[in-house]
N, C-alpha and C positions, 0 to 999 in steps of 0.2 A: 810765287810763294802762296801755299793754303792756308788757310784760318781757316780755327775751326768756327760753328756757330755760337758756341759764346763769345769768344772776341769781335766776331760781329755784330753781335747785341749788345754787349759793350760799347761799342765804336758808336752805331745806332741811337744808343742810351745817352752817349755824351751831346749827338747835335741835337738830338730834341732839348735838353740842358740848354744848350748853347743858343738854337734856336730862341726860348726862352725869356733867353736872357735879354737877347737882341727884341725881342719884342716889348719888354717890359722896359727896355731902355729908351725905345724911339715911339714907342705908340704907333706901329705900320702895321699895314696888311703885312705878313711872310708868304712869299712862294718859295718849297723847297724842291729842287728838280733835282732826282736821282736815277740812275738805269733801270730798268726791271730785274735786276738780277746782281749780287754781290761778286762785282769782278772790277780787277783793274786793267786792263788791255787796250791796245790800239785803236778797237770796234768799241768800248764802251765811253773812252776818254774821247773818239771823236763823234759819236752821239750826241753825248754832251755838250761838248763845244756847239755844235752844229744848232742846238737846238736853243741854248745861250744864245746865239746870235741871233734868232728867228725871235726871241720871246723879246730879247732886248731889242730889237727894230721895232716890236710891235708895242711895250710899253715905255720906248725911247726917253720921252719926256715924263715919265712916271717915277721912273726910277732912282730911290735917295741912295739906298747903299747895296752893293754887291762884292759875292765873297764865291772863288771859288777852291773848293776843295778837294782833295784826292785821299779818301778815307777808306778803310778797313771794308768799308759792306759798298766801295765805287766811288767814281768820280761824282761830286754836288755840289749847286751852283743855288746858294741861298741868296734871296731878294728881298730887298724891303724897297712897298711900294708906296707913296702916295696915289692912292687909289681905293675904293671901296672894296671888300673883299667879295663880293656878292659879283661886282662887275670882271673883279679879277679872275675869281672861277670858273666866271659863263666863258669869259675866252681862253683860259686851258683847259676846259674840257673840249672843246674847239678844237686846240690843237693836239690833245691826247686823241681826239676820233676821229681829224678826218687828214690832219699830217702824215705824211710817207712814215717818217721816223718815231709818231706819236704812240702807238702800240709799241715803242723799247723803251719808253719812260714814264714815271711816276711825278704828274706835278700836284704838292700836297700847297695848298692853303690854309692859313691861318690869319683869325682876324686879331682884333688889339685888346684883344681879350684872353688869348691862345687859344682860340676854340678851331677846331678843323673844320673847315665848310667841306661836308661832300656832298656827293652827285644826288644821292639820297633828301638833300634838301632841295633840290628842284625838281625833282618827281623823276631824274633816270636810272634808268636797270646798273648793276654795278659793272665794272669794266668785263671787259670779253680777252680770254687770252690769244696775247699775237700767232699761234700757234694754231691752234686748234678748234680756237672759237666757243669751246664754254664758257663756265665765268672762272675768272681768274682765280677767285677766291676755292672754287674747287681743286681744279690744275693746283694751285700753293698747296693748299690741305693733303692731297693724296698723292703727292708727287708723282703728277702724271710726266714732265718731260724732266731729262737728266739736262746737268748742266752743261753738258758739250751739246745738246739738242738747240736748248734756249742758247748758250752763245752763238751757236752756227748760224742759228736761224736771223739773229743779229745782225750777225756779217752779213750775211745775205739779203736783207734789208737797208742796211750802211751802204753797200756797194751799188745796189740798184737805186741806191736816191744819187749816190754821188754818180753815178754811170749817166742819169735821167738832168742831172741841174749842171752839173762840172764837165763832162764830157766834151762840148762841144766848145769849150774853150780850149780843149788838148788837142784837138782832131784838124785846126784849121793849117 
């Protein structure tokens, strides 16, 4: 089923709300991990997953509350961490740049204040589309690829991480 973009901005509009709320309620860093692109499909709900599992091993002991979602603009897996937000950022832009699957997802932080920590506060350039290698923020603005381009290119990424780590547990 299509949505147009207002019910995706909508949808959008409610977890930042939501988000919010949760943060005024617990006083946590938020991490909110979503796909790079408003879809709900096989390749983006197991991006997610996939990459849930990797952030969760990595702040295993950090972690007070998690919620995952399957909304209008993708599957999203919001985190409240005991953790500094400063320290929480430096390690998902980690894995937003150098993870097989970190160019198909967007991880936003916020500190207990709601403020957005971005890349821009530790001096790096803004992200680079999985795609083509500009900056994203261009590619979004002039809609440089269609969205059978960017899902494709998803799968194709989803299948060569799972090809590259899963594989050879099929093959024996």
């Amino acid at each position: 089923m299509e949505y147009d973009k207002r019910e995706i901005f909508l949808d959008r509009k409610k977890r930042y709300v939501f988000q919010k709320k949760l943060i005024d309620k617990y006083k946590k860093t938020l991490l909110s991990i979503k796909v790079n692109h408003p879809s709900n499909n096989t390749t983006t709900v197991n991006i997610i997953k996939s990459m849930d599992d990797i952030i969760t091993d990595i702040f295993n002991d950090k972690i007070y509350l998690k919620i995952f979602r399957i909304t209008l603009e993708g599957p999203v897996v919001i985190i409240l961490l005991n953790i500094d937000e400063i320290e929480a950022k430096k390690v998902c832009m980690e894995i937003e740049d150098k993870h097989m699957l970190g160019g198909c997802i967007d991880v936003c932080v916020y500190n207990s204040n709601h403020k957005l920590i971005s890349r821009k506060d530790f001096g790096y350039e803004k992200r680079r589309c999985f795609i083509c290698n500009n900056l994203i923020d261009y590619c979004v603005k002039y809609k440089i690829h269609t969205d059978i381009e960017i899902l494709e290119k998803m799968r194709k990424i989803y299948l060569s991480y799972v090809n590259k780590y899963y594989s050879s547990r099929f093959n024996k």
